[in-house]
mmCIF file of the N, C-alpha and C atoms, coordinates in Angstrom:
data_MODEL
# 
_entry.id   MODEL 
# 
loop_
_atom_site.group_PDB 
_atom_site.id 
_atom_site.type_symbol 
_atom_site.label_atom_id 
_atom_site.label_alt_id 
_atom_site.label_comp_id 
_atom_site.label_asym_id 
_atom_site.label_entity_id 
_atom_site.label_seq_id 
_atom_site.pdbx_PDB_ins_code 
_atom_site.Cartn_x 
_atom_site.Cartn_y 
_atom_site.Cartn_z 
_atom_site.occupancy 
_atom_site.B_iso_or_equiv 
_atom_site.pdbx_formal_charge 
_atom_site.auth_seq_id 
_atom_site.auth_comp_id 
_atom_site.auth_asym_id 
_atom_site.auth_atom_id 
_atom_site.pdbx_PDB_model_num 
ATOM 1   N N  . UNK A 1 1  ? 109.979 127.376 129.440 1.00 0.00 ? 1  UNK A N  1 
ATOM 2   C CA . UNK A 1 1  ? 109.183 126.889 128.316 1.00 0.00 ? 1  UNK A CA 1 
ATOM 3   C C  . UNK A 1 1  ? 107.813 127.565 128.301 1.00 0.00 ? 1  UNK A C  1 
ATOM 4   N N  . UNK A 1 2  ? 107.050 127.628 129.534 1.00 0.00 ? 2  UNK A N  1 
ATOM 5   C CA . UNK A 1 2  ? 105.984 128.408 129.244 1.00 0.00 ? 2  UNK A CA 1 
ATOM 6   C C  . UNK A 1 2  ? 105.763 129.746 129.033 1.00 0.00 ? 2  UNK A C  1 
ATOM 7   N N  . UNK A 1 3  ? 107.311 130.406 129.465 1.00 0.00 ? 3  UNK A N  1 
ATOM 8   C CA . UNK A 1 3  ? 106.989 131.600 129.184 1.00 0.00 ? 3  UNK A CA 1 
ATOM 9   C C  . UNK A 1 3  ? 107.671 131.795 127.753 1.00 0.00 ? 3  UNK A C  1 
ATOM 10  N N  . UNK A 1 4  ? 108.004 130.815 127.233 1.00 0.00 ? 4  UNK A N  1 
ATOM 11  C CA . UNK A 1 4  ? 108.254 130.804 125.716 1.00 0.00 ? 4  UNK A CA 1 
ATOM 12  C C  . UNK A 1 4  ? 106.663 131.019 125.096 1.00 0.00 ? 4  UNK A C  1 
ATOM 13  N N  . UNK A 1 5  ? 106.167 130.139 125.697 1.00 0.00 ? 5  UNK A N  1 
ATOM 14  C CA . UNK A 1 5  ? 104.799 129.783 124.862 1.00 0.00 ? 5  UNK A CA 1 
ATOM 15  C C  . UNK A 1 5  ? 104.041 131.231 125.334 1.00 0.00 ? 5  UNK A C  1 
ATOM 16  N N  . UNK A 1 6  ? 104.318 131.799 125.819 1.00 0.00 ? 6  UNK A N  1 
ATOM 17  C CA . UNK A 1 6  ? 103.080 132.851 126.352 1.00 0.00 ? 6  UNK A CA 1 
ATOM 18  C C  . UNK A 1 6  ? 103.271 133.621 125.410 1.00 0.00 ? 6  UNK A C  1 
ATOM 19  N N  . UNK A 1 7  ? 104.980 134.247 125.322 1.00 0.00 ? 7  UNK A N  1 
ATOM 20  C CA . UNK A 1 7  ? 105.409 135.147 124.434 1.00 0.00 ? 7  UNK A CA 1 
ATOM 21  C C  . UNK A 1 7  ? 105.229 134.992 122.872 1.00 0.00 ? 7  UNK A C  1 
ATOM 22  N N  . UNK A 1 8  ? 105.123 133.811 122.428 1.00 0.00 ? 8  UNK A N  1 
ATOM 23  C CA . UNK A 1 8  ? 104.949 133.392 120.698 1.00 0.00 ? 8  UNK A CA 1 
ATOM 24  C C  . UNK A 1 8  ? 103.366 133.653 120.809 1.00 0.00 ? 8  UNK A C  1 
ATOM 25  N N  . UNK A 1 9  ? 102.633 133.481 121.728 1.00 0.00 ? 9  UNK A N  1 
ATOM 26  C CA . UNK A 1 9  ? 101.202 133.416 121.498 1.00 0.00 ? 9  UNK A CA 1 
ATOM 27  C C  . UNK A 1 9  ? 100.818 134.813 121.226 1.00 0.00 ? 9  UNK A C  1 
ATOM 28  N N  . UNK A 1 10 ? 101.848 135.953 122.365 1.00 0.00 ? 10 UNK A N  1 
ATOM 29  C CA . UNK A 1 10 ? 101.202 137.270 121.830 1.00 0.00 ? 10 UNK A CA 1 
ATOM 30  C C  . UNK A 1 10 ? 101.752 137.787 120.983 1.00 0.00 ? 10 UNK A C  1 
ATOM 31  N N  . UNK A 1 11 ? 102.815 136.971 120.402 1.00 0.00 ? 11 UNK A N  1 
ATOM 32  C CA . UNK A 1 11 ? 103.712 137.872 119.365 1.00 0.00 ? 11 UNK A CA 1 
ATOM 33  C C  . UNK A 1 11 ? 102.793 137.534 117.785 1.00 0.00 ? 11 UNK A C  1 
ATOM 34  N N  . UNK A 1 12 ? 102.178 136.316 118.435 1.00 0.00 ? 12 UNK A N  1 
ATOM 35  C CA . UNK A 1 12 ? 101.205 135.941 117.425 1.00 0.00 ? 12 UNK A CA 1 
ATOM 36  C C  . UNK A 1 12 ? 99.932  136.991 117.183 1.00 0.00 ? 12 UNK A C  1 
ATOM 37  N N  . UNK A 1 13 ? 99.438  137.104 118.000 1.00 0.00 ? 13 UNK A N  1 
ATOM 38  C CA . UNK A 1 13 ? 98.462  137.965 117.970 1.00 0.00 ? 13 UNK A CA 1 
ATOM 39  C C  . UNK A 1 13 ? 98.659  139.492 118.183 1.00 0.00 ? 13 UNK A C  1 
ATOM 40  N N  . UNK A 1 14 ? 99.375  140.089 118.755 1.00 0.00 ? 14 UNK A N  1 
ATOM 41  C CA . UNK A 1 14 ? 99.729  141.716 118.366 1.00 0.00 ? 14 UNK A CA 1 
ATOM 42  C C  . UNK A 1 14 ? 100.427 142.145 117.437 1.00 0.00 ? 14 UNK A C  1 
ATOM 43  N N  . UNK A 1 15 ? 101.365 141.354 117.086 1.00 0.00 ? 15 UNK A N  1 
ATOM 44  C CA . UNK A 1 15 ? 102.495 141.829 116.635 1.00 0.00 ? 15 UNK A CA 1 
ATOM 45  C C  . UNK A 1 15 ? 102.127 141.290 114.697 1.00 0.00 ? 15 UNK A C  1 
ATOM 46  N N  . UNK A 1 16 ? 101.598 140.003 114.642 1.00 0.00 ? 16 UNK A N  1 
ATOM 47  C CA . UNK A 1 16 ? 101.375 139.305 113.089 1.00 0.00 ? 16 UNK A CA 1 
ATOM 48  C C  . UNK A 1 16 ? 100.255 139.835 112.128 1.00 0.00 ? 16 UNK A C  1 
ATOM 49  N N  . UNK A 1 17 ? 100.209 140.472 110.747 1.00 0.00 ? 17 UNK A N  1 
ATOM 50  C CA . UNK A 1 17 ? 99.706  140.773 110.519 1.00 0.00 ? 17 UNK A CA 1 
ATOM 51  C C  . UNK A 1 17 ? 98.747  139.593 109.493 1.00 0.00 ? 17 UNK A C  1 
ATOM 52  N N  . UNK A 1 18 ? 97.860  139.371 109.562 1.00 0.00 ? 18 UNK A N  1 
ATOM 53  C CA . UNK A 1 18 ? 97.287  138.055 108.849 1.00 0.00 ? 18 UNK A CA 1 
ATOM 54  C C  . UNK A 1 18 ? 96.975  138.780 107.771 1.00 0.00 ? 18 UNK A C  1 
ATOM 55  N N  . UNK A 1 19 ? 96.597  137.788 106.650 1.00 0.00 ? 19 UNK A N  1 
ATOM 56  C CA . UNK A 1 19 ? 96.055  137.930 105.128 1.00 0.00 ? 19 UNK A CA 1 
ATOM 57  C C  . UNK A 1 19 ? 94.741  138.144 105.753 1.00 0.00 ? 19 UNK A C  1 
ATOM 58  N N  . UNK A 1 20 ? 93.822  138.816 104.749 1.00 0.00 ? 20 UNK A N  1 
ATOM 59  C CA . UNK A 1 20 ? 92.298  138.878 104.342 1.00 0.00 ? 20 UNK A CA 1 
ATOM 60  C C  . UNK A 1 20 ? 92.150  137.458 103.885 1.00 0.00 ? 20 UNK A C  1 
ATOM 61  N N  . UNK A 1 21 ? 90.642  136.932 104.096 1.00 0.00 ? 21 UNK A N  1 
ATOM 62  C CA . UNK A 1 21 ? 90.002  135.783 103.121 1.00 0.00 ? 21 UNK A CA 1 
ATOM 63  C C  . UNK A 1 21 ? 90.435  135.852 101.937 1.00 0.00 ? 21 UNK A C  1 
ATOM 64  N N  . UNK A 1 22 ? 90.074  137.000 101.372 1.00 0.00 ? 22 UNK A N  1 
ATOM 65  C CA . UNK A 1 22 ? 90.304  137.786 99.854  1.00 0.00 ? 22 UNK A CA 1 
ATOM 66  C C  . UNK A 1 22 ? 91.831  137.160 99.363  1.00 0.00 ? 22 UNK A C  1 
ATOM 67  N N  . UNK A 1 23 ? 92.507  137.628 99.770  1.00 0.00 ? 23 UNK A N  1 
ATOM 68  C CA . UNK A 1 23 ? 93.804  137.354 99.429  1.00 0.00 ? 23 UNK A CA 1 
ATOM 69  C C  . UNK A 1 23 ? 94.256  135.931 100.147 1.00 0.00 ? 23 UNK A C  1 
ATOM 70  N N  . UNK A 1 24 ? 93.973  135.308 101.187 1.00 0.00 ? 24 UNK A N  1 
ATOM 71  C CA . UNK A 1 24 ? 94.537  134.283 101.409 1.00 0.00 ? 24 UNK A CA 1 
ATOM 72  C C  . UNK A 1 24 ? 93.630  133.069 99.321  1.00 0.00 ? 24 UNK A C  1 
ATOM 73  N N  . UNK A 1 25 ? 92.569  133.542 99.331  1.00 0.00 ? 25 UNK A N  1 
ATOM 74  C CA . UNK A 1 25 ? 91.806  132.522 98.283  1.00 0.00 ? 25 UNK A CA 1 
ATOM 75  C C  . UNK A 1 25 ? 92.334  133.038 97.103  1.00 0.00 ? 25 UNK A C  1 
ATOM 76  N N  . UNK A 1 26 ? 92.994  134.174 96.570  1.00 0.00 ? 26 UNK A N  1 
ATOM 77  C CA . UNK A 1 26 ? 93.533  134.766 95.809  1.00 0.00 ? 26 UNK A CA 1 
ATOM 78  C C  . UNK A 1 26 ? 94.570  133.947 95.677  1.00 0.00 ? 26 UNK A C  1 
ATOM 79  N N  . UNK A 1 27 ? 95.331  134.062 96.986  1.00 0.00 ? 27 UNK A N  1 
ATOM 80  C CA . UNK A 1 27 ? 96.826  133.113 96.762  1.00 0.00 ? 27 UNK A CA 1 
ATOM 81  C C  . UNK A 1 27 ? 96.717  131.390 96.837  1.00 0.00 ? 27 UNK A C  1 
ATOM 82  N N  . UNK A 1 28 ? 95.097  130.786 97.062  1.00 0.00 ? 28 UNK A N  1 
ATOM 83  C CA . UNK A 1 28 ? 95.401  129.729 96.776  1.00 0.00 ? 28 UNK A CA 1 
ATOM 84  C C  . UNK A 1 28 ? 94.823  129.486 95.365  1.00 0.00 ? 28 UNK A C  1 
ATOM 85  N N  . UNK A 1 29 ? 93.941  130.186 94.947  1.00 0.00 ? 29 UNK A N  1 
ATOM 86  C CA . UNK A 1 29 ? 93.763  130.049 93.073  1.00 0.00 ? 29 UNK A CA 1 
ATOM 87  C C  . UNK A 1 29 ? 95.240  129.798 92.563  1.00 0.00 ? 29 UNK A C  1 
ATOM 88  N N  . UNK A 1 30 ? 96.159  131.041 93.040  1.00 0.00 ? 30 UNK A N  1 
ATOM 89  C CA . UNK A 1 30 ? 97.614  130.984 92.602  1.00 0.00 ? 30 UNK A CA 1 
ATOM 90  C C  . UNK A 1 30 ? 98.133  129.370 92.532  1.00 0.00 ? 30 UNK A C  1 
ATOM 91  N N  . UNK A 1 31 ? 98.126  129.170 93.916  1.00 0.00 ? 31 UNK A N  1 
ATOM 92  C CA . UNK A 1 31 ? 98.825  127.402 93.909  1.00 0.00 ? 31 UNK A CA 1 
ATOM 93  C C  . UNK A 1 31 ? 98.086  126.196 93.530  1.00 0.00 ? 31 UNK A C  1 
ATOM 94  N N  . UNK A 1 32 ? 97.251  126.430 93.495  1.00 0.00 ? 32 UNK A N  1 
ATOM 95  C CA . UNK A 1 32 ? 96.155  125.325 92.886  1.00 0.00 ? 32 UNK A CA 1 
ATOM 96  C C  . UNK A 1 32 ? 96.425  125.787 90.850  1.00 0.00 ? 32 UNK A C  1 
ATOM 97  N N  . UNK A 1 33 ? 96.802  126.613 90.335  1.00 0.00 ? 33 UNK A N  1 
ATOM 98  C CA . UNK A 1 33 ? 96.892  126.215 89.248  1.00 0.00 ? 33 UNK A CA 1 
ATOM 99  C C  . UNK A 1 33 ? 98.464  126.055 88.630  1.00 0.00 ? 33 UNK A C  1 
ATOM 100 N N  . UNK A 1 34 ? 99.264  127.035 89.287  1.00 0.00 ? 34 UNK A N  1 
ATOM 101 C CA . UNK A 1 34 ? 100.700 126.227 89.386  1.00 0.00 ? 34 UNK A CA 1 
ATOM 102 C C  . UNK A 1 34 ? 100.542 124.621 89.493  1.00 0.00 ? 34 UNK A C  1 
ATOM 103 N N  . UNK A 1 35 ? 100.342 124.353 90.373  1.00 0.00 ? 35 UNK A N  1 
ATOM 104 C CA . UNK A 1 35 ? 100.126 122.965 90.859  1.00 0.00 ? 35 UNK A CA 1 
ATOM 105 C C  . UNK A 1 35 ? 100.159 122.360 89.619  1.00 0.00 ? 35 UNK A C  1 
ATOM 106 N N  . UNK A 1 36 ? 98.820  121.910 88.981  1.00 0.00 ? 36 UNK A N  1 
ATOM 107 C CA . UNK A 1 36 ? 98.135  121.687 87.875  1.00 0.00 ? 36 UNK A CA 1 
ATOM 108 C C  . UNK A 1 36 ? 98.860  121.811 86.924  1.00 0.00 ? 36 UNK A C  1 
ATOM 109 N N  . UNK A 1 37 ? 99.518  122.875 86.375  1.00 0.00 ? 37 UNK A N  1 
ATOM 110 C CA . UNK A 1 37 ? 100.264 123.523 85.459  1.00 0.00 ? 37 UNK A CA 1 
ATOM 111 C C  . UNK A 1 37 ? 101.643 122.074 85.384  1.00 0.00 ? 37 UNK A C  1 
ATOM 112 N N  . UNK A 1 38 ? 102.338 122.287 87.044  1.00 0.00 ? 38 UNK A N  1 
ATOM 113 C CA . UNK A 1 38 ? 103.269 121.744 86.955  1.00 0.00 ? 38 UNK A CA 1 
ATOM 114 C C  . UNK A 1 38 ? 102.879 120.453 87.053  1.00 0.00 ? 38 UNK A C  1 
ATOM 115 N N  . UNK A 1 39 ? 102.114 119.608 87.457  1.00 0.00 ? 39 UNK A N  1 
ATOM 116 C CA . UNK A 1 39 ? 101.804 118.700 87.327  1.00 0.00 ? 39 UNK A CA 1 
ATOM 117 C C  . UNK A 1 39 ? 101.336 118.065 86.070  1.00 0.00 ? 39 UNK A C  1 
ATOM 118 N N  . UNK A 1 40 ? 100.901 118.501 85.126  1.00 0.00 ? 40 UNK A N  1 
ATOM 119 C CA . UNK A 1 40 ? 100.970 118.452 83.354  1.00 0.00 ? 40 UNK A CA 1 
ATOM 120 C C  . UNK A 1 40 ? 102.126 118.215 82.845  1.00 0.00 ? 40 UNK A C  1 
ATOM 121 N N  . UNK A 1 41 ? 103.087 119.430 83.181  1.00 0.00 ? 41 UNK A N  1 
ATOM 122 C CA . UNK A 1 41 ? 104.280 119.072 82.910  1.00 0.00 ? 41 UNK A CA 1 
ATOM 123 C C  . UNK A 1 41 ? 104.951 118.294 82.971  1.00 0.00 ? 41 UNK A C  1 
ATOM 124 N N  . UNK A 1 42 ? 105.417 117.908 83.998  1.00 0.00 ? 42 UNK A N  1 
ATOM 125 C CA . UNK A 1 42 ? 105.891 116.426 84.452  1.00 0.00 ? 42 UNK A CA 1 
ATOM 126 C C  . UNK A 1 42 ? 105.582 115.054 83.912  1.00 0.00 ? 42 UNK A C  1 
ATOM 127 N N  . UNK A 1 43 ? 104.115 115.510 83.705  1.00 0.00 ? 43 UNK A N  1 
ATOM 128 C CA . UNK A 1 43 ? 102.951 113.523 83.131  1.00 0.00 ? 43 UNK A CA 1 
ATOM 129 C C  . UNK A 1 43 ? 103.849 113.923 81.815  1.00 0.00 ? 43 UNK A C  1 
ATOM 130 N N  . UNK A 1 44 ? 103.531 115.213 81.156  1.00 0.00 ? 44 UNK A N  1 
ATOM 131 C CA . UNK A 1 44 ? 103.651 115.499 79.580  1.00 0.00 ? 44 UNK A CA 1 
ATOM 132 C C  . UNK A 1 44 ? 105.417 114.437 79.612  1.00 0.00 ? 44 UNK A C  1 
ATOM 133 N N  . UNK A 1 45 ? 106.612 114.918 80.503  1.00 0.00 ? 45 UNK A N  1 
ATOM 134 C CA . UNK A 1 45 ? 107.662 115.081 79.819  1.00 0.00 ? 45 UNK A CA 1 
ATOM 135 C C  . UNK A 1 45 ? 108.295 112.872 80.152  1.00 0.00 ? 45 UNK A C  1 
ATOM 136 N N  . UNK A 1 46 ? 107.354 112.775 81.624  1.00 0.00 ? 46 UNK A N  1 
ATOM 137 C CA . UNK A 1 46 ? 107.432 111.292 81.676  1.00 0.00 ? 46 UNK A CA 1 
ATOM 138 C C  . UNK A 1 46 ? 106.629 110.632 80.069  1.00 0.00 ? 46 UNK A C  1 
ATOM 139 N N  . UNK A 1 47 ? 105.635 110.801 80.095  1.00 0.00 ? 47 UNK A N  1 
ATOM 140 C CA . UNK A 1 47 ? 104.836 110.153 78.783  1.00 0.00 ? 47 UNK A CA 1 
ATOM 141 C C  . UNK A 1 47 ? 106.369 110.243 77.612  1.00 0.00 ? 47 UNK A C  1 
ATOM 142 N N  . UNK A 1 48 ? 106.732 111.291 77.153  1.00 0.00 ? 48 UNK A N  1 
ATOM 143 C CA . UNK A 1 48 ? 107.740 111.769 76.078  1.00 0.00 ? 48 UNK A CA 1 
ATOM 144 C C  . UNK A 1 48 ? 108.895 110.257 76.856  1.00 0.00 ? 48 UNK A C  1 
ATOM 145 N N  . UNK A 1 49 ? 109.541 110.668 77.560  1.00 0.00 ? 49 UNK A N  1 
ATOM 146 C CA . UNK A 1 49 ? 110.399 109.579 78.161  1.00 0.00 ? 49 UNK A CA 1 
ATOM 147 C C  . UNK A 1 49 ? 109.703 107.897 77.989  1.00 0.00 ? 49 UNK A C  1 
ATOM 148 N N  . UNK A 1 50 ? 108.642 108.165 78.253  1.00 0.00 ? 50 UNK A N  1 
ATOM 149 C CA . UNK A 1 50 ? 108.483 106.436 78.026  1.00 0.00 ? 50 UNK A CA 1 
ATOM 150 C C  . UNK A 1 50 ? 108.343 105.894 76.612  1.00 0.00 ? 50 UNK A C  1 
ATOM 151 N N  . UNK A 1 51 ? 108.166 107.099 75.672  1.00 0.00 ? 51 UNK A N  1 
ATOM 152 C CA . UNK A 1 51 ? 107.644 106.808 74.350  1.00 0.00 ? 51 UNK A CA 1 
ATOM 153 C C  . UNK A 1 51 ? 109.399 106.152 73.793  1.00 0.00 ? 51 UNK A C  1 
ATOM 154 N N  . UNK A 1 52 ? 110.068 107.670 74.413  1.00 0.00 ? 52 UNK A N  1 
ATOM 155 C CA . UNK A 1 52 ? 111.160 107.411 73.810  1.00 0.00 ? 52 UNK A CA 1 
ATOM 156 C C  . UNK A 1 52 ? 112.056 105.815 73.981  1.00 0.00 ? 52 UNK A C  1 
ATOM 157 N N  . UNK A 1 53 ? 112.074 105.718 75.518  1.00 0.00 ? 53 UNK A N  1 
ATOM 158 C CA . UNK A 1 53 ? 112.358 104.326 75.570  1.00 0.00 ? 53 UNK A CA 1 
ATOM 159 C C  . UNK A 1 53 ? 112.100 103.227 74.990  1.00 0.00 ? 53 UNK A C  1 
ATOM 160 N N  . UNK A 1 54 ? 110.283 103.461 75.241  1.00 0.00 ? 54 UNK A N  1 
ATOM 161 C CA . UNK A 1 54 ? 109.867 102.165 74.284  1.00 0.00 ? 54 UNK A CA 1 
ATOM 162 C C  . UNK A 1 54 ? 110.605 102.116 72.592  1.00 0.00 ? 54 UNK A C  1 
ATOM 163 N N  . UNK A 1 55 ? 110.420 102.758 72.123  1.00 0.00 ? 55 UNK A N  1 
ATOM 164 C CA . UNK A 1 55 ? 110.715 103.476 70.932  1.00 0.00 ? 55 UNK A CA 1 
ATOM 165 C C  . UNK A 1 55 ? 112.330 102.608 70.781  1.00 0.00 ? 55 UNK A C  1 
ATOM 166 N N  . UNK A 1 56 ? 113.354 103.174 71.666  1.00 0.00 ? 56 UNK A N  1 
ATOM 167 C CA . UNK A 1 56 ? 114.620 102.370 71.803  1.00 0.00 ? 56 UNK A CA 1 
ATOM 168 C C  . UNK A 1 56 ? 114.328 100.832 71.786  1.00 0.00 ? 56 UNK A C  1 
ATOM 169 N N  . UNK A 1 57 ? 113.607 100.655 72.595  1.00 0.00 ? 57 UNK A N  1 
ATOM 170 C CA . UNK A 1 57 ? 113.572 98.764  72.774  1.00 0.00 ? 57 UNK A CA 1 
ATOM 171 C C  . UNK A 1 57 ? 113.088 98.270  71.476  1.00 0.00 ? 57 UNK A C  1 
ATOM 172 N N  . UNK A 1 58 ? 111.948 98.776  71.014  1.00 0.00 ? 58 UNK A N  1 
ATOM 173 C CA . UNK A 1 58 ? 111.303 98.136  70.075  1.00 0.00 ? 58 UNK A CA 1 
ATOM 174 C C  . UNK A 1 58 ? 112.862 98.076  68.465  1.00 0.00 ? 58 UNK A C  1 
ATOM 175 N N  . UNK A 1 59 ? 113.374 99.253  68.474  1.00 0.00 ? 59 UNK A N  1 
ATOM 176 C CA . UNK A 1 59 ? 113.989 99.142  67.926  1.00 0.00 ? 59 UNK A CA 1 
ATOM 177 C C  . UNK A 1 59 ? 115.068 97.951  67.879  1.00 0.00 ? 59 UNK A C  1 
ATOM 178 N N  . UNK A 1 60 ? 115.847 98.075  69.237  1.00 0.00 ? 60 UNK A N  1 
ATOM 179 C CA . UNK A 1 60 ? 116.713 96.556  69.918  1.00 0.00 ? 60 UNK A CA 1 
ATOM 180 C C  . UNK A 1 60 ? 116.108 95.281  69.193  1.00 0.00 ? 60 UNK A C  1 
ATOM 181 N N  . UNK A 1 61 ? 115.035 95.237  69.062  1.00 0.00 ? 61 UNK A N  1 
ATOM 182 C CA . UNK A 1 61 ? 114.410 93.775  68.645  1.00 0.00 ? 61 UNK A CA 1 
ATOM 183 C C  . UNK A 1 61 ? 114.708 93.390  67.532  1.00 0.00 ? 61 UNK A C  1 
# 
């Protein structure tokens, strides 16, 4: 086990090439407005669904 851990640690560090700041904040602008995006979507298509329901019931009456 520890020489598991020794080996992931340097495979971590010689071998992994990390993002820049630049691009790691680049790629979270990316998911932070997906996010958002898809999260609109969803409120938008629940709201549509509840209208519609209500819409059904009121009719039932």
């Amino acid at each position: 086990m520890v020489q598991y851990i020794k080996e992931s640690y340097e495979e971590l560090k010689n071998h992994v090439t990390w993002p820049t700041l630049a691009d790691s904040q680049k790629e979270m602008v990316v998911v932070v407005v997906f996010s958002v995006l898809f999260s609109l979507v969803v409120w938008g298509m629940d709201s549509f669904f509840e209208w519609i329901v209500a819409e059904y019931f009121n009719f039932m009456k």
